[in-house]
Backbone as ProteinMPNN parsed JSONL, in Angstrom:
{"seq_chain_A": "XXXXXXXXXXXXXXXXXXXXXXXXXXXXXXXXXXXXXXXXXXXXXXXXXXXXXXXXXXXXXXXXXXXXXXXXXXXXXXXXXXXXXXXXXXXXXXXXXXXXXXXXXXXXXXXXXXXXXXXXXXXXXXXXXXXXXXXXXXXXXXXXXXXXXXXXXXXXXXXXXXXXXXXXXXXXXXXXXXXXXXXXXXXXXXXXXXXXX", "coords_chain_A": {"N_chain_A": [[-43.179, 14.578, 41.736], [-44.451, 12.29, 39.744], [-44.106, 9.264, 39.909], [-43.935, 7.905, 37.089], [-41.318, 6.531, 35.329], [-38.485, 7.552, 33.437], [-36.99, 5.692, 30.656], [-33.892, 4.39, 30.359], [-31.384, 6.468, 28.59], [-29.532, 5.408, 27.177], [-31.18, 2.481, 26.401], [-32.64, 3.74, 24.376], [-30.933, 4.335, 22.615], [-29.652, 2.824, 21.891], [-32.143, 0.799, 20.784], [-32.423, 2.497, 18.271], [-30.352, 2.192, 17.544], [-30.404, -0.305, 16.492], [-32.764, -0.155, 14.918], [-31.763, 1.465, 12.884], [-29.248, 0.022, 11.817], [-31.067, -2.522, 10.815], [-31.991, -1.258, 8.873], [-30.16, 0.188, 7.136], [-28.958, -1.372, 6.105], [-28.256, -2.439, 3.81], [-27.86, -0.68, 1.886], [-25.592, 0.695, 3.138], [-24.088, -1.585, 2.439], [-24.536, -1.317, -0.564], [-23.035, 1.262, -0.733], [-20.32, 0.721, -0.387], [-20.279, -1.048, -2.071], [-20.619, 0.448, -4.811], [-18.035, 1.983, -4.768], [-16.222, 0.554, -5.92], [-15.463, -1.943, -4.016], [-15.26, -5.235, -3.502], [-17.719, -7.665, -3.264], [-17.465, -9.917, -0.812], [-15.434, -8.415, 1.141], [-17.105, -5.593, 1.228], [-19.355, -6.314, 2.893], [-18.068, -7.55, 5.09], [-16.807, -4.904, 5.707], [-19.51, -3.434, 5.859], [-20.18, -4.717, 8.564], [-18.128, -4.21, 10.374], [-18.904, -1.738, 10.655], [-21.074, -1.577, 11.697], [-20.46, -2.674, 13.984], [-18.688, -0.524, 15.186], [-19.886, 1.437, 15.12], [-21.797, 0.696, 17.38], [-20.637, 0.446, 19.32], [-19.615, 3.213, 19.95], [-19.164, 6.057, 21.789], [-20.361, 8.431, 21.35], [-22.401, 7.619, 20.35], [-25.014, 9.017, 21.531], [-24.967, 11.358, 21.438], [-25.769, 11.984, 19.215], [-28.133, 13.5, 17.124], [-31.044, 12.136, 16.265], [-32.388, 12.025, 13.74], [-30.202, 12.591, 12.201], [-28.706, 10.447, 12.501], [-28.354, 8.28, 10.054], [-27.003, 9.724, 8.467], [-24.554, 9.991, 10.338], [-24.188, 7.037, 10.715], [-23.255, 6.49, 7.963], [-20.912, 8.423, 8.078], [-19.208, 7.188, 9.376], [-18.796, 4.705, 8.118], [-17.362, 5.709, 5.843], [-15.155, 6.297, 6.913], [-13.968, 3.669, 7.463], [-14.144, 2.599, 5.101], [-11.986, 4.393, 4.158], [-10.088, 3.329, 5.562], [-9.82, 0.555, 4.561], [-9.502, 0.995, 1.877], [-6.612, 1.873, 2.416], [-5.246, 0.044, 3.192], [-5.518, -1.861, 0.851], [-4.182, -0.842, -0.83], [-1.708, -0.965, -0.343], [-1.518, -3.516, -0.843], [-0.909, -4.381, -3.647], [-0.686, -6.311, -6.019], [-2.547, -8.178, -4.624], [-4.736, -6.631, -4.894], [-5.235, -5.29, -7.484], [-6.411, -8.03, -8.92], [-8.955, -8.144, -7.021], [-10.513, -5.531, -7.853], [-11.187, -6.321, -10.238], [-12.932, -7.992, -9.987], [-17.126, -8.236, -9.725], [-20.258, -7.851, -8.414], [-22.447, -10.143, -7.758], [-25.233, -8.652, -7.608], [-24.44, -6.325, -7.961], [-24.244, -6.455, -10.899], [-27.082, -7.236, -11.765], [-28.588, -5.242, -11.281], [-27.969, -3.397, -13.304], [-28.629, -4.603, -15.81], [-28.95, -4.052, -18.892], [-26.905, -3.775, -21.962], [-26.516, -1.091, -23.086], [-27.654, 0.258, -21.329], [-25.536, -0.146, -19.487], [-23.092, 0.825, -20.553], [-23.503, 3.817, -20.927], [-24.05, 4.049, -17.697], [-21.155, 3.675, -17.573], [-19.948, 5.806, -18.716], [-20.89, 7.598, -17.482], [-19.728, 7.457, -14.982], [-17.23, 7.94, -15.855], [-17.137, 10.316, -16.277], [-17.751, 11.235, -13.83], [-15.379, 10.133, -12.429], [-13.447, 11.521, -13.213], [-13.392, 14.089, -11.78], [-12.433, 16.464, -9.193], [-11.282, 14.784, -5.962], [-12.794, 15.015, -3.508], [-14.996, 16.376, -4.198], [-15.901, 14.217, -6.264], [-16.623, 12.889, -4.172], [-18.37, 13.884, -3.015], [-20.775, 14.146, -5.002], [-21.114, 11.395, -5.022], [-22.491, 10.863, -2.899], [-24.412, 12.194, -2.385], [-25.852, 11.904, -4.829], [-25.772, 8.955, -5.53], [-26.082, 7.724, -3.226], [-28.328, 9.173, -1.929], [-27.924, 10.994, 0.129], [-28.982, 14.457, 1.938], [-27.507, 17.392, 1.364], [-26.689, 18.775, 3.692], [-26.142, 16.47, 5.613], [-23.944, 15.075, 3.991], [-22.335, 17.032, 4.845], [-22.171, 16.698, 7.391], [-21.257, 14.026, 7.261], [-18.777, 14.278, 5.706], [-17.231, 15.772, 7.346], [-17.297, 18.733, 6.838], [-18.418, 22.383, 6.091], [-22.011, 22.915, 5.764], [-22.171, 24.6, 3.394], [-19.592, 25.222, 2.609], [-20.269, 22.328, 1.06], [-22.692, 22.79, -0.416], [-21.563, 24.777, -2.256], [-19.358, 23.103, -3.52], [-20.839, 21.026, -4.779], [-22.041, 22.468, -6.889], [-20.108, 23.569, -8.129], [-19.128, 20.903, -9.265], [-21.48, 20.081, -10.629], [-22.239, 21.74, -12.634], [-19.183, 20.925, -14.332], [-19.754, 18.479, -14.762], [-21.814, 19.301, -16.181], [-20.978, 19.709, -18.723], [-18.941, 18.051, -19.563], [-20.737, 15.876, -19.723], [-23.516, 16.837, -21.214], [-23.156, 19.069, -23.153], [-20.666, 18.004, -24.493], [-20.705, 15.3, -24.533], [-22.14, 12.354, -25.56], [-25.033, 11.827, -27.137], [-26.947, 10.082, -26.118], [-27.025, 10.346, -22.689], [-28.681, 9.158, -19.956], [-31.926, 10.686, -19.472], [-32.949, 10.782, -16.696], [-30.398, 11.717, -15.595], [-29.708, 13.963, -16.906], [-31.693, 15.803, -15.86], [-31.548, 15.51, -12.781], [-28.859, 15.172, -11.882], [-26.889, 17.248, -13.334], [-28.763, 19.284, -13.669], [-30.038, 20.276, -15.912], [-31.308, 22.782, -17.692], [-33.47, 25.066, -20.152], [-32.16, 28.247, -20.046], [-29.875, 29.425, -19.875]], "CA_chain_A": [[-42.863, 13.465, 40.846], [-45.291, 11.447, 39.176], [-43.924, 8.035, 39.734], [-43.492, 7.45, 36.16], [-39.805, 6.54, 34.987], [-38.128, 7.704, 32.028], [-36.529, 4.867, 30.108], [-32.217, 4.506, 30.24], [-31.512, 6.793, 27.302], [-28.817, 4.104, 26.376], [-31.906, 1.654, 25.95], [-33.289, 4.224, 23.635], [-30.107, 5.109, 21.502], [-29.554, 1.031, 21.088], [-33.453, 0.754, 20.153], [-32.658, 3.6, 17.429], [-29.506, 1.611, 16.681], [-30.87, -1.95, 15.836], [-33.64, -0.192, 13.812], [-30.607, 1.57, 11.74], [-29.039, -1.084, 11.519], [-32.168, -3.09, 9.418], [-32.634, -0.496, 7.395], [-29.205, 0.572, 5.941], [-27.887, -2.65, 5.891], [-28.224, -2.816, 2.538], [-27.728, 0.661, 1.607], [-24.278, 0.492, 3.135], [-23.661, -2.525, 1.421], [-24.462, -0.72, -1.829], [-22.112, 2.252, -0.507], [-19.012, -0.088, -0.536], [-19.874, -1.739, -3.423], [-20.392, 0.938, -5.395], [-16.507, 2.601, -4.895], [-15.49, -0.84, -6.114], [-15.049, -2.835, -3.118], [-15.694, -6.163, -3.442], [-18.796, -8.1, -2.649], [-17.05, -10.063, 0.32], [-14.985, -7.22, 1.311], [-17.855, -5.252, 1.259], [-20.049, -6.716, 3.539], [-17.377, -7.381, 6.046], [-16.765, -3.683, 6.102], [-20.974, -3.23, 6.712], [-20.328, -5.42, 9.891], [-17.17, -3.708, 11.12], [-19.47, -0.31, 10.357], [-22.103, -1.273, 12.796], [-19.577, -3.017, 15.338], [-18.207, 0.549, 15.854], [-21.068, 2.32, 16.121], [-22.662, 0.21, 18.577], [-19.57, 0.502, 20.994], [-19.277, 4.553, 20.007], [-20.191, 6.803, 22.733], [-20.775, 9.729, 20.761], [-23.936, 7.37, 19.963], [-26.096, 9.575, 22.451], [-25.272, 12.892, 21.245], [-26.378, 12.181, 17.616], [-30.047, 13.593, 16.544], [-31.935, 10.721, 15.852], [-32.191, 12.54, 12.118], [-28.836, 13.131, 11.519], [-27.978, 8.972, 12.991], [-28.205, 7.803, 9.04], [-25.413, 10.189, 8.139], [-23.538, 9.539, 11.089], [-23.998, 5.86, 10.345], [-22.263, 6.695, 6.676], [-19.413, 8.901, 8.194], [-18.198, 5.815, 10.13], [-18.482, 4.008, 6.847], [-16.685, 6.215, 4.975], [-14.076, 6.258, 7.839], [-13.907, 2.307, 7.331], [-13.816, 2.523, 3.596], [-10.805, 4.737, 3.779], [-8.746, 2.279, 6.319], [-9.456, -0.215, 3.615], [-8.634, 1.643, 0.496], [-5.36, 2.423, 2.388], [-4.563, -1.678, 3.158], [-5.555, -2.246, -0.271], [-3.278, -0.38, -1.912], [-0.574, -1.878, 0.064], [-1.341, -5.098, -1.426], [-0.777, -4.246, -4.571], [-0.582, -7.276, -6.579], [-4.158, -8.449, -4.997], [-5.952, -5.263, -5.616], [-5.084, -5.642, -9.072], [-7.743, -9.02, -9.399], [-9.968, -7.654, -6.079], [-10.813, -4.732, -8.228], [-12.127, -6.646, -11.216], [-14.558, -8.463, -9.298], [-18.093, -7.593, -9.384], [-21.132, -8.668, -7.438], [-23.888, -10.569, -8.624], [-26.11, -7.511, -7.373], [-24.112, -4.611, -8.833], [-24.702, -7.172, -12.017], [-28.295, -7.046, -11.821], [-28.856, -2.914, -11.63], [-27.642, -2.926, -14.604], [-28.93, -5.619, -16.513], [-28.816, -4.402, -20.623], [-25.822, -3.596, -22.189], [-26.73, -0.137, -23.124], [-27.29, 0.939, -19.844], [-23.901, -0.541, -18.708], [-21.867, 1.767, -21.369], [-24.198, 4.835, -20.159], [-23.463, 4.125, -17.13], [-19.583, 3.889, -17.572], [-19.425, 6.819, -19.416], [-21.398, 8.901, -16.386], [-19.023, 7.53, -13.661], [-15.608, 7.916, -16.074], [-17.306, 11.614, -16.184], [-18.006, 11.907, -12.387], [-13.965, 10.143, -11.958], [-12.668, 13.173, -13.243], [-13.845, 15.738, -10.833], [-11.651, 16.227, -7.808], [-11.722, 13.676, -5.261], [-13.972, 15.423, -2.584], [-16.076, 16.913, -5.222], [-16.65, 13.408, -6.825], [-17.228, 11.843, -3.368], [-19.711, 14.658, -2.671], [-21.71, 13.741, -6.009], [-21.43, 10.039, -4.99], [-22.802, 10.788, -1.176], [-25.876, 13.116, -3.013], [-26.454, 11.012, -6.14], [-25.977, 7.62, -5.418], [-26.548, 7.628, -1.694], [-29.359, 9.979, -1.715], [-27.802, 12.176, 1.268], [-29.095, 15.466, 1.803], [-26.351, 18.223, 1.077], [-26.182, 18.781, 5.694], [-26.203, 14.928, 5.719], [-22.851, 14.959, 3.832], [-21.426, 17.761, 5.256], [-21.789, 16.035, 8.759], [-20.434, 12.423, 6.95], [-17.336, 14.36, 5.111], [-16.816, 16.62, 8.925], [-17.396, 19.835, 6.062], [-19.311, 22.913, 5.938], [-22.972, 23.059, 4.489], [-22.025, 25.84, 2.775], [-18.564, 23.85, 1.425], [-20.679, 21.257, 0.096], [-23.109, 23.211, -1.815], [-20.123, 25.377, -3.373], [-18.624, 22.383, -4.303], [-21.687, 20.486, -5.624], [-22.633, 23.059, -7.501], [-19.412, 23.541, -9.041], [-19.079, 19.78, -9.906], [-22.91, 19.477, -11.179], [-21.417, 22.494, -14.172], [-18.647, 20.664, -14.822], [-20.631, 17.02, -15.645], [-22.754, 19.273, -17.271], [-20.215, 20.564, -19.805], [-18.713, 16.71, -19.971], [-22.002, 15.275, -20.235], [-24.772, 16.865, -22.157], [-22.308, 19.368, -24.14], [-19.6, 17.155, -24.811], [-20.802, 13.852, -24.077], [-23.049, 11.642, -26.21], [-26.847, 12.109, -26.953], [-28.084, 8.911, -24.719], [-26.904, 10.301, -21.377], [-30.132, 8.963, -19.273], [-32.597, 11.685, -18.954], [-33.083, 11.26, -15.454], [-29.303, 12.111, -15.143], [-29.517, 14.956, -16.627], [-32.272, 16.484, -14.628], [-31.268, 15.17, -11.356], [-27.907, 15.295, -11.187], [-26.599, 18.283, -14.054], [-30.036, 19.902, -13.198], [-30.051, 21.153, -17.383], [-32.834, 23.973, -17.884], [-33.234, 25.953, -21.126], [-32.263, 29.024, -19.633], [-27.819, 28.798, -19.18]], "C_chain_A": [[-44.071, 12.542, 40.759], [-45.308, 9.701, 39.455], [-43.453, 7.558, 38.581], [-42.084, 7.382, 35.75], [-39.274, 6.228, 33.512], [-37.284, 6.524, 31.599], [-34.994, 5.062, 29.897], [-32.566, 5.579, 28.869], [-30.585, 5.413, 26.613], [-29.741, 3.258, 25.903], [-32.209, 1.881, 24.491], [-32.396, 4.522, 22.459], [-29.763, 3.125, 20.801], [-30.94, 0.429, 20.635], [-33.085, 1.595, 18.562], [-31.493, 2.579, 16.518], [-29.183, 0.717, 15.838], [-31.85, -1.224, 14.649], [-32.745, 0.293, 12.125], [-30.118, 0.603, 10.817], [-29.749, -2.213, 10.481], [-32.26, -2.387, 8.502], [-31.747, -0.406, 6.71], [-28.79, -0.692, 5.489], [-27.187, -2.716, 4.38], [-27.755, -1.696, 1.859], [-26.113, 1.002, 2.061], [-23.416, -0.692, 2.523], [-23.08, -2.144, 0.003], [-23.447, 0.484, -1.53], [-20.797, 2.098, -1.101], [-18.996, -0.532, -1.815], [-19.693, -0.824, -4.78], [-19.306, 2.147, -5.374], [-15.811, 1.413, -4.673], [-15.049, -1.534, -4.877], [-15.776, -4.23, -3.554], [-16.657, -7.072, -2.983], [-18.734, -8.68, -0.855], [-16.341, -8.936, 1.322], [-16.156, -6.168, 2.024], [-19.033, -5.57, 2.892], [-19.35, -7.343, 5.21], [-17.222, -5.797, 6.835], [-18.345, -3.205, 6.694], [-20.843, -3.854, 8.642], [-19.063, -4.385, 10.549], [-17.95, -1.956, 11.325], [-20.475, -0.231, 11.727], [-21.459, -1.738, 13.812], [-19.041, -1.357, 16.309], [-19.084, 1.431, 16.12], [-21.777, 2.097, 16.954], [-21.572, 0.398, 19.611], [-19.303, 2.08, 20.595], [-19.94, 4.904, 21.122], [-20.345, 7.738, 21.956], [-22.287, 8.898, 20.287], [-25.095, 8.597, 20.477], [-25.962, 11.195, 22.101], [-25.503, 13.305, 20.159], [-27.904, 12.289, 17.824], [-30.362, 12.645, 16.02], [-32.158, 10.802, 14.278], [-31.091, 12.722, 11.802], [-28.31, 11.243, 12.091], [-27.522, 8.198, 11.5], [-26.554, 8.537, 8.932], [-24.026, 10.297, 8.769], [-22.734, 8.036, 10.628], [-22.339, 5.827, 8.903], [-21.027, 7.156, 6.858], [-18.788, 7.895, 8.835], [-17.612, 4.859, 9.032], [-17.878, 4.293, 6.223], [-15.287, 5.924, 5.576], [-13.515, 4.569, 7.381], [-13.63, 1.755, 5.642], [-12.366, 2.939, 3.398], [-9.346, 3.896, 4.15], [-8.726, 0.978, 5.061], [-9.117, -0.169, 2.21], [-6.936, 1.376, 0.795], [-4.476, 0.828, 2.358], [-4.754, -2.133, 1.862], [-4.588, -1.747, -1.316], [-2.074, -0.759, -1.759], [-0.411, -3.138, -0.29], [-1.56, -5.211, -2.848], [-1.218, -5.031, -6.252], [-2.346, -7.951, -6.606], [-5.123, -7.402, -4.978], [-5.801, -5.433, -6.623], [-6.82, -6.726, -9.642], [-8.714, -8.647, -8.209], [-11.113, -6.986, -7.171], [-11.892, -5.528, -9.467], [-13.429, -7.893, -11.124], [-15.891, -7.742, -9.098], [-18.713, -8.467, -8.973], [-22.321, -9.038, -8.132], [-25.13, -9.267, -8.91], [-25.916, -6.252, -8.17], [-24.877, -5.35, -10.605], [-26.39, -7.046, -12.699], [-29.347, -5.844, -11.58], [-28.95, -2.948, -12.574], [-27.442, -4.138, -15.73], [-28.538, -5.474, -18.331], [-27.418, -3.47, -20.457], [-25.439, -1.981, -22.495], [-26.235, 0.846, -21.874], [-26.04, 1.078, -19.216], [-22.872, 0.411, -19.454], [-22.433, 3.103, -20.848], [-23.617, 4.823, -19.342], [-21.697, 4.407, -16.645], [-19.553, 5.35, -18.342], [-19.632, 8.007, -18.405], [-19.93, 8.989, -15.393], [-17.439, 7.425, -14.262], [-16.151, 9.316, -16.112], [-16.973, 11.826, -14.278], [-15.965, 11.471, -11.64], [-13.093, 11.725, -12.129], [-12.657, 14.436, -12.862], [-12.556, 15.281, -9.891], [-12.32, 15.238, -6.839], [-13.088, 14.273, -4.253], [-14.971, 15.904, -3.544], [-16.725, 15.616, -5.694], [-16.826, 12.555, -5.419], [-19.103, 12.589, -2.667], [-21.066, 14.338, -3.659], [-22.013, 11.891, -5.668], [-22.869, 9.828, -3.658], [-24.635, 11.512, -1.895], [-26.597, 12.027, -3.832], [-27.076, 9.604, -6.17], [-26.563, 7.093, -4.426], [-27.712, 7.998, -1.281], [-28.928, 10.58, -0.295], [-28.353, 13.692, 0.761], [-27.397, 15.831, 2.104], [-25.707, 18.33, 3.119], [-26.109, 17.464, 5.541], [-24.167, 14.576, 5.214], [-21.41, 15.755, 4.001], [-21.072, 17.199, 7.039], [-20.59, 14.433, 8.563], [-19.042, 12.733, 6.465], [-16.699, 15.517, 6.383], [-16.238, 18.404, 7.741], [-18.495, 20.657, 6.116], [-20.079, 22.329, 5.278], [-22.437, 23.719, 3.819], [-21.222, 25.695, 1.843], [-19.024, 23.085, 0.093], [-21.61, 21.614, -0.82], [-22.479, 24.107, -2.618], [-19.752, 24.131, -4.341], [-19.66, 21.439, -5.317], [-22.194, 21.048, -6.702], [-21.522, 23.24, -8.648], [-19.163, 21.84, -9.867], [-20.5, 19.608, -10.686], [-22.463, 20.663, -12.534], [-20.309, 21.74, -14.688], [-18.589, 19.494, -15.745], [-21.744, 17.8, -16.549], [-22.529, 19.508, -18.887], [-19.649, 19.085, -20.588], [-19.864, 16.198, -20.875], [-22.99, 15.731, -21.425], [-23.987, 17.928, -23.042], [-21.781, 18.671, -24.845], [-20.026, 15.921, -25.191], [-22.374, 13.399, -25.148], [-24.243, 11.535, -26.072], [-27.639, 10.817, -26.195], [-27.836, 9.075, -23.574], [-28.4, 10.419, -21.255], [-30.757, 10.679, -19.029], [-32.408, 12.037, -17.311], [-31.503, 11.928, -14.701], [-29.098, 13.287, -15.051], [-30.281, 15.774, -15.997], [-31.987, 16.49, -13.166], [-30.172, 15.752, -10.794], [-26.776, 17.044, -11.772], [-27.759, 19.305, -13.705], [-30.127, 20.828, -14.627], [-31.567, 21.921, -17.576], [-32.141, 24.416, -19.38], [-32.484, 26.814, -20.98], [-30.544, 28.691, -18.942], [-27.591, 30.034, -18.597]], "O_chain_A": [[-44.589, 12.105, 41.787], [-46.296, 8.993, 39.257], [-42.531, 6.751, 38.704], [-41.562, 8.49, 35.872], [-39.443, 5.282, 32.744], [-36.595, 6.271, 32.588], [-34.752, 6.02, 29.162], [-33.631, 5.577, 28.25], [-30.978, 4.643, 25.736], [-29.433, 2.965, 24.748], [-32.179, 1.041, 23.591], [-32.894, 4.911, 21.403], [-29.711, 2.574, 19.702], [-30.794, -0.62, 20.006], [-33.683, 1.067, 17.624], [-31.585, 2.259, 15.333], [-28.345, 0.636, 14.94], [-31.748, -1.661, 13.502], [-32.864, -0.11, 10.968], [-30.356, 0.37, 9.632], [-29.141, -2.702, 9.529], [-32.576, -2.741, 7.366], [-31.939, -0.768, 5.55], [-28.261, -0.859, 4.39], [-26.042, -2.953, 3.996], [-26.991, -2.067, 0.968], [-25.436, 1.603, 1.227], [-22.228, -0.619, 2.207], [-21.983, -2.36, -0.512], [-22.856, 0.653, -2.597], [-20.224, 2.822, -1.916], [-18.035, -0.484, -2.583], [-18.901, -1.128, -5.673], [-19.617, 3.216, -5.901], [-15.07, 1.133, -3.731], [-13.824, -1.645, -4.907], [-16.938, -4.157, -3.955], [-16.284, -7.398, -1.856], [-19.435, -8.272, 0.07], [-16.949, -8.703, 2.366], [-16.113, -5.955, 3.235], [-19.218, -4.718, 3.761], [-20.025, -7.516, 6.225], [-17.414, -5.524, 8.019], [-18.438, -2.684, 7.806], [-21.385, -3.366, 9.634], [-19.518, -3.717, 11.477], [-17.471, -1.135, 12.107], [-20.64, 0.703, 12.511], [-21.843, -1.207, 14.854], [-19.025, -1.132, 17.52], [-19.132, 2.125, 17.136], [-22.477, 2.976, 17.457], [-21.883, 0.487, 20.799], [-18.277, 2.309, 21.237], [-20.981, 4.381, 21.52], [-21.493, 7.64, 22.391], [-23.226, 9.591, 19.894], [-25.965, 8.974, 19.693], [-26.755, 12.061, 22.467], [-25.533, 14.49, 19.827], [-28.673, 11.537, 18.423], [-29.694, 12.317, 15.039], [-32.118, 9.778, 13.596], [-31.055, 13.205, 10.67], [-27.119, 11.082, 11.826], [-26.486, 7.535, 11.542], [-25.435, 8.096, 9.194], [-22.92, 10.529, 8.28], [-21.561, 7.791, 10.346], [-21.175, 5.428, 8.903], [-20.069, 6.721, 6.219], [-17.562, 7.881, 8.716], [-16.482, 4.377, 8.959], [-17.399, 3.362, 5.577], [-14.389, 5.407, 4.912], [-12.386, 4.56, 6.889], [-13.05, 0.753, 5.226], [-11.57, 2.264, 2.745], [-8.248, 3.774, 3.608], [-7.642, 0.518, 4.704], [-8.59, -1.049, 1.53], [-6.134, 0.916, -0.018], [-3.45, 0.546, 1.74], [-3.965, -3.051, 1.635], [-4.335, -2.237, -2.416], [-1.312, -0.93, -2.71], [0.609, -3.805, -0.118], [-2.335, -6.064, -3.281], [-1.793, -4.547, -7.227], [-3.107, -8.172, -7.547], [-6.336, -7.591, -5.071], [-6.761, -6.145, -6.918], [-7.801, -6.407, -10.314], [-9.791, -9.046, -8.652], [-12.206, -7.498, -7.415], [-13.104, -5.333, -9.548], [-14.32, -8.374, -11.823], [-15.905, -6.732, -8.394], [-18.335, -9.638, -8.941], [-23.008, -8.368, -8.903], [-25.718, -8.999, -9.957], [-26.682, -5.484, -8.752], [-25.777, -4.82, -11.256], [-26.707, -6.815, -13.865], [-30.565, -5.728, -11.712], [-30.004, -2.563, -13.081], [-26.414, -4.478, -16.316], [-28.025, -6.38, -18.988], [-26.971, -2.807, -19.521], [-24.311, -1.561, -22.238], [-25.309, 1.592, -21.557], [-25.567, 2.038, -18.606], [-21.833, 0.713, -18.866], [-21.576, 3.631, -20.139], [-22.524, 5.376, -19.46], [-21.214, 5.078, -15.732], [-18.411, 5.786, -18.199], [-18.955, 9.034, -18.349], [-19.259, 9.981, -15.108], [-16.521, 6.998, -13.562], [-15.116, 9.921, -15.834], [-16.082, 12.484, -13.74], [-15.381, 12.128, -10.778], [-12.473, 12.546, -11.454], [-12.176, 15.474, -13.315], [-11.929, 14.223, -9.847], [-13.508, 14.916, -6.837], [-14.24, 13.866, -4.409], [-16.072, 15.445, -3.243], [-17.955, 15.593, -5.652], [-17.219, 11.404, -5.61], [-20.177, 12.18, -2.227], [-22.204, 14.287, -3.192], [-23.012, 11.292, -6.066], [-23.79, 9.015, -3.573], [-25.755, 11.059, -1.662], [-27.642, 11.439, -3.555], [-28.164, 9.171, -6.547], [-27.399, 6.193, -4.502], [-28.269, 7.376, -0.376], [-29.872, 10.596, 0.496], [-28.254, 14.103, -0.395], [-26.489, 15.198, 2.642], [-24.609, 18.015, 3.579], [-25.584, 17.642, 4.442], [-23.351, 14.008, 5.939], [-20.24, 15.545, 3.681], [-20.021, 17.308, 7.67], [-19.674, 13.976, 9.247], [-18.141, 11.908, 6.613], [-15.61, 16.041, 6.145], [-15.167, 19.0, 7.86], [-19.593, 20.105, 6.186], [-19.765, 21.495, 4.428], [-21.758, 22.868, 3.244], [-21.476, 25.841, 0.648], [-18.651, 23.058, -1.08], [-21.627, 21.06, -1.92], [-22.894, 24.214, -3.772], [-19.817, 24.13, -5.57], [-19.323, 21.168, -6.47], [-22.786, 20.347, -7.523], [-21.803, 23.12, -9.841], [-19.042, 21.804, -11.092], [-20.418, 18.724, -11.539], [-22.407, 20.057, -13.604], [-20.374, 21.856, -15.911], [-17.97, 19.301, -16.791], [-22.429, 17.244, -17.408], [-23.301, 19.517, -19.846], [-19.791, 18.884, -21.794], [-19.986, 16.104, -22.096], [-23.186, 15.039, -22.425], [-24.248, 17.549, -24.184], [-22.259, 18.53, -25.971], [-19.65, 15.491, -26.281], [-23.376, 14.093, -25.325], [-24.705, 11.17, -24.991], [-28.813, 10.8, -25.824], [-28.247, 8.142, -22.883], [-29.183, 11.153, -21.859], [-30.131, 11.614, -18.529], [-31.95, 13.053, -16.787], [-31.446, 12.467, -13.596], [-28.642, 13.91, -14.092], [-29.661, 16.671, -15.427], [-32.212, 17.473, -12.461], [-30.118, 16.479, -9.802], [-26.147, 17.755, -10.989], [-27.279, 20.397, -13.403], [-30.279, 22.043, -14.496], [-32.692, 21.421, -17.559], [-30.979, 24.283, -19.763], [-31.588, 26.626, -21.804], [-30.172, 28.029, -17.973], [-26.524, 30.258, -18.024]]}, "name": "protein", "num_of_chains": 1, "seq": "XXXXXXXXXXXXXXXXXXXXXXXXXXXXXXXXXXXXXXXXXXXXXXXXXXXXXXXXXXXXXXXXXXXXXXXXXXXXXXXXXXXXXXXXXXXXXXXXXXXXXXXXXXXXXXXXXXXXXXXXXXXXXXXXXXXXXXXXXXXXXXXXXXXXXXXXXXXXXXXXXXXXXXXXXXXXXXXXXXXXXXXXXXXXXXXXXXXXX"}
């Protein structure tokens, strides 16, 4: 033995966890907000997101690369407990819902954009639910495809079946069907449209 002494790992998984922590902050913010949660709402749920992952023990047996998408499956977990109390309150989900946030406000500044936009995400509503949460977790989130198969506790293999079948079916909505200003970058990115069908 050398003398030298390896560092608690706990030190090292709550070092990994604070830096998380700065970075998504915001990025889970935008998670919540964008599957309509409410700005306050919202940002409560970010705090209850990192409360539980700082007291998880499974902290220490996450890959330091795979900790983002962990981060998110807790979030998602936390999204769903408050979908489910929200729907129980019937009356104030009703005006919750039509609240937006100064921020979501300012994405999407011209008016254009804002009907674009609605027209993508009344396309992407109409997929099946896991299918359109898988396009949300890819698209919006920027998860890799393993990233959201660890956050939705689903095969890889699942999730590019299913992405693949939902990215044909917005493509048939969208650039078939659907009106000649869907954003370019949509349809390359997310329909992935080539010459060649």
């Amino acid at each position: 033995m050398t003398g030298t002494t390896k560092p608690h790992p706990h030190k090292e998984v709550g070092a990994d966890l604070a830096d998380l922590f700065r970075n998504e902050a915001r990025g889970l913010l935008g998670f919540f907000i964008l599957r309509d949660v409410p700005a306050d709402d919202a940002a409560d749920l970010v705090s209850e997101t990192f409360l539980t992952a700082w007291q998880s023990n499974t902290t220490r047996t996450i890959e330091p690369d795979m900790l983002r998408a962990w981060l998110f499956g807790i979030a998602r977990k936390k999204l769903s407990q408050h979908l489910r109390g929200r729907t129980r309150r019937t009356a104030l989900s009703a005006r919750l819902r039509l609240t937006v946030s100064a921020d979501a406000l300012e994405q999407h500044a011209s008016t254009e954009n804002m009907e674009r936009d609605a027209y993508v995400r009344a396309a992407i509503e109409r997929l099946p639910e896991m299918d359109r949460e898988i396009v949300r977790l890819v698209y919006w989130d920027g998860f890799t495809q393993e990233e959201v198969a660890l956050i939705l506790g689903k095969r890889a293999t699942s999730v590019r079946a299913r992405l693949s079948r939902a990215r044909k079916v917005l493509h048939e909505q969208l650039v078939d069907k659907g009106p000649s200003d869907v954003p370019d970058a949509f349809r390359g990115r997310v329909i992935g449209v080539t010459d060649a069908r």
